[in-house]
C-alpha positions, -999 to 999 in steps of 0.1 A, spaced: 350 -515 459 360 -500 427 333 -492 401 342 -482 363 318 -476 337 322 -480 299 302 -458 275 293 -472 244 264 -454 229 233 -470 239 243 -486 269 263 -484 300 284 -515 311 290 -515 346 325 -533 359 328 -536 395 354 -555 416 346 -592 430 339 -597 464 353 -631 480 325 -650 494 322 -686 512 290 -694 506 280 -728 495 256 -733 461 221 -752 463 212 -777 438 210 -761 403 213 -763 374 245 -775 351 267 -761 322 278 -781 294 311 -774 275 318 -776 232 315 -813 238 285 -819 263 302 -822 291 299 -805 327 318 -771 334 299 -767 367 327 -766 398 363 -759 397 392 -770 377 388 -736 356 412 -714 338 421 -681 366 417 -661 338 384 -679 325 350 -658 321 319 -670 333 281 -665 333 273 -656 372 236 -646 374 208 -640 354 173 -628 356 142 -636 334 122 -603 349 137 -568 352 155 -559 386 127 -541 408 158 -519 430 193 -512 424 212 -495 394 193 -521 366 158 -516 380 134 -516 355 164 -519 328 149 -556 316 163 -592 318 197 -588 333 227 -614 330 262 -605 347 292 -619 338 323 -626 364 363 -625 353 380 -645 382 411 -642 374 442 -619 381 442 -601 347 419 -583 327 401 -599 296 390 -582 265 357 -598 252 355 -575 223 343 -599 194 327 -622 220 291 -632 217 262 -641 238 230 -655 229 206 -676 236 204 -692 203 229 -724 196 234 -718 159 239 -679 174 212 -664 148 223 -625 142 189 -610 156 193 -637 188 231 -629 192 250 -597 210 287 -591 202 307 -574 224 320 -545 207 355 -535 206 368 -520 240 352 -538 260 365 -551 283 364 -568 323 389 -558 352 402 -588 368 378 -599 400 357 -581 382 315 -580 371 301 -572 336 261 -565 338 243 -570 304 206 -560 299 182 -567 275 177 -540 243 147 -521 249 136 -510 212 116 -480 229 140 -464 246 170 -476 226 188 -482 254 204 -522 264 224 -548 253 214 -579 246 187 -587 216 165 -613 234 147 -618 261 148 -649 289 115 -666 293 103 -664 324 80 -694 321 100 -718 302 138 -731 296 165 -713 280 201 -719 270 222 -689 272 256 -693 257 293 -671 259 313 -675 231 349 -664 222 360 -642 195 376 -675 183 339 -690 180 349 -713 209 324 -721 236 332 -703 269 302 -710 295 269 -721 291 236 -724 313 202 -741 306 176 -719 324 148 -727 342 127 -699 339 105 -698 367 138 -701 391 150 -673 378 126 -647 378 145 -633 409 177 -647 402 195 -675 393 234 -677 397 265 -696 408 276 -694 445 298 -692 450 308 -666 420 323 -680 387 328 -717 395 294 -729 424 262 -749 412 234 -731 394 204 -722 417 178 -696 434 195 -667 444 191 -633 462 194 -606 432 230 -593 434 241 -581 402 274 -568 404 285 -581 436 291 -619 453 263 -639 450 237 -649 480 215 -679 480 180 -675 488 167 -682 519 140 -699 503 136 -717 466 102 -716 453 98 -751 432 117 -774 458 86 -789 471 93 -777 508 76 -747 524 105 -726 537 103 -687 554 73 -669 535 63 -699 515 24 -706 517 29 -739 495 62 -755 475 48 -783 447 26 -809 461 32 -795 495 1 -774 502 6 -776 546 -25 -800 553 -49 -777 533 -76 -775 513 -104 -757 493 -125 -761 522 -98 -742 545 -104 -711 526 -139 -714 527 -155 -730 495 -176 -764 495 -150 -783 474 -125 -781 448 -85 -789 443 -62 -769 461 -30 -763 441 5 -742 445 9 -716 423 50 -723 410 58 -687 408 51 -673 441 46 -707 464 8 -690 474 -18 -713 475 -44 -715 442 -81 -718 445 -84 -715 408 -103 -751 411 -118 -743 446 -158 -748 439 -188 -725 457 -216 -748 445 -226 -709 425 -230 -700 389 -215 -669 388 -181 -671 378 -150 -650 368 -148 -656 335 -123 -638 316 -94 -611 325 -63 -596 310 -36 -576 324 -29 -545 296 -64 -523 307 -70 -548 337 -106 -562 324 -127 -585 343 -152 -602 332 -182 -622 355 -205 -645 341 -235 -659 354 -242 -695 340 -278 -700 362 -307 -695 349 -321 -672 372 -306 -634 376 -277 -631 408 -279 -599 433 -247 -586 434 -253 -560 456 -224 -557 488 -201 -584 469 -165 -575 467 -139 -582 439 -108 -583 453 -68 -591 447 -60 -595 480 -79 -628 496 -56 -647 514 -53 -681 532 -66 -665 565 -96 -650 549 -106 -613 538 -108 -588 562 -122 -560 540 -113 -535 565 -81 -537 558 -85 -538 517 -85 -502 507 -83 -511 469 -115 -534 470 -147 -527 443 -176 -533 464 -206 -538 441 -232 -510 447 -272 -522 463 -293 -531 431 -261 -544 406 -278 -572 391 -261 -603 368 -283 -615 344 -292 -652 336 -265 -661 312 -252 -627 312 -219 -611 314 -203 -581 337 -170 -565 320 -154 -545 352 -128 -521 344 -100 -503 363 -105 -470 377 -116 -448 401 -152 -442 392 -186 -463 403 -187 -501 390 -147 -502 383 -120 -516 403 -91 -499 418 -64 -523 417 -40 -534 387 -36 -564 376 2 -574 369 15 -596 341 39 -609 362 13 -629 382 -17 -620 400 -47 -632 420 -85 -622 417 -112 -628 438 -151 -627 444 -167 -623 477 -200 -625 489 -214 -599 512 -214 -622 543 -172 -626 531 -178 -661 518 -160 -670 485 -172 -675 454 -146 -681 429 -112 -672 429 -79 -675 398 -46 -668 397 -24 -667 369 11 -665 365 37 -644 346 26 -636 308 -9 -658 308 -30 -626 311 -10 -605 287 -38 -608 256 -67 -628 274 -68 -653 304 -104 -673 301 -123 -703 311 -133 -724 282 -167 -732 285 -178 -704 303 -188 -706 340 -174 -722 368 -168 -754 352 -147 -743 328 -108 -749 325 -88 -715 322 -57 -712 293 -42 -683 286 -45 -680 248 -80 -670 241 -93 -645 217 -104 -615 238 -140 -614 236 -152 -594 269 -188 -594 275 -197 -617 250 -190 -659 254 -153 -672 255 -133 -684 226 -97 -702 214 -79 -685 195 
């Protein structure tokens, strides 16, 4: 394998040599060419560039960890193609600040792989000007440096917060990948969003294995499937209790309880947790738990902003805005209420609206911890 870099200033371009593979792809998505119609397959040019994987979250290991969203390009052919005055975007009318233009020199060896990451304005450091949603759709496009159309992908996401690529390389069906970037594309063992629990899967769509709020231990509720992670959501689960988490965000990692009884709750031995699971909580082996200290107390109608940290009254565990999970235990271990949210929702302020357990969480409220919710 042959690996050449190309310095530019403030990036690094990695090209390394294509690795054959046989895989088959899974059912993806499709690309559309200048006219609408479907690239997807073979029938390609050797010498044609394509758009082989993406990702809507940065790499967590390998040479792009950390490095942002990450889309790698893939030259099939037997010769070497300069994309300098190419452009990539994930804007149709390719706006300037949604636009990157390959500079001059640049570049791809043939059997080749071109990583791109997104321009961190911190650091300085990246390609790319824009980011891929990792919640919603995207259309990311390649462009010539004769304006003409060269590959294009609408993203789902969700899908691709792992990766999401061709198999096999340059000409396969988009779908749910293992994350490869610069070498032959893998598909997952397991697609998150198919609506079939597959290897580590708790829960795929509507497909929740038989279970239900009551199998985790609350007196009623919905069940649902959180469409990030395929883990089962108690966000809806019901204790028949008024105290409630109520509000939470994922930059200081705040949580707020609220108790909507009339009468003051002992909170003394009850546990606020990230790590309740479908088979229950063994504290034991929880070594990030808060356990709420003998005498903590929860007024009638009041409100308990918990922070993170290491000292009495605050939790020890992060909460990530990627997706996470919160919940509150009881001293005898039985639930009390439980949410999960999923990539960006807690970034500002993740609330019920009214307060209390009957409330119905969004993920753009005003932050107002320790005081009663509010829209924006």
């Amino acid at each position: 394998m042959i690996h050449r870099a190309l310095s530019r200033g403030r990036t690094i371009l990695t090209l390394i040599t294509l690795a054959q593979t046989s895989c088959g792809g899974d059912d993806g998505g499709s690309e559309a060419d200048a006219s609408g119609g479907d690239t997807s397959g073979g029938g390609q040019s050797a010498t044609a560039v394509r758009l082989n994987e993406l990702t809507s979250k940065s790499p967590a290991d390998g040479s792009w960890a950390g490095m942002g969203d990450a889309i790698e390009l893939v030259n099939p052919g037997a010769v070497a193609v300069d994309l300098a005055g190419w452009k990539l975007s994930d804007d149709p009318g390719l706006a300037a600040d949604k636009t990157y233009e390959f500079p001059a020199g640049t570049t791809i060896a043939p059997g080749g792989y071109l990583v791109l990451v997104a321009f961190d304005e911190l650091t300085a450091t990246g390609d790319f000007p824009f980011g891929i949603s990792s919640t919603g759709s995207e259309t990311i496009s390649l462009v010539d440096a004769a304006g003409a159309l060269v590959d294009q992908v609408a993203v789902d996401g969700v899908r691709a917060q792992v990766s999401y690529c061709r198999v096999p390389d340059a000409e396969g069906e988009w779908g749910n990948c293992l994350q490869t970037l610069g070498a032959a594309n893998v598909v997952a063992p397991s697609t998150c969003g198919d609506g079939t629990i597959e290897a580590e899967e708790s829960c795929d769509g509507d497909d929740l294995g038989g279970r239900a709020c009551a199998d985790l231990g609350f007196t009623g509720g919905t069940l649902a499937c959180s469409p990030t992670s395929c883990r089962l959501d108690a966000t809806r689960c019901e204790s028949g209790l008024e105290v409630a988490i109520n509000e939470l965000e994922a930059i200081d990692d705040r949580i707020e309880l609220h108790n909507a009884g009339a009468e003051a709750v002992d909170l003394s031995g009850w546990i606020l947790t990230d790590r309740f699971g479908e088979a229950g909580y063994d504290p034991a082996s929880d070594g990030e738990k808060l356990v709420f200290a003998v005498g903590t107390e929860l007024a009638a109608g009041g409100y308990l902003v918990v922070g993170k940290g290491d000292l009495a009254g605050q939790h020890p565990f992060g909460l990530s805005s990627d997706g996470d999970a919160v919940t509150l235990v009881q001293a005898d271990l039985t639930p009390v209420d439980h949410v999960t949210y999923e990539p960006q929702q807690a970034e500002i302020s993740f609330c019920a609206l009214p307060d209390g357990p009957g409330g119905t969480w969004r993920a753009d409220c005003t932050p107002t911890f320790g005081a009663a919710n509010a829209a924006p």
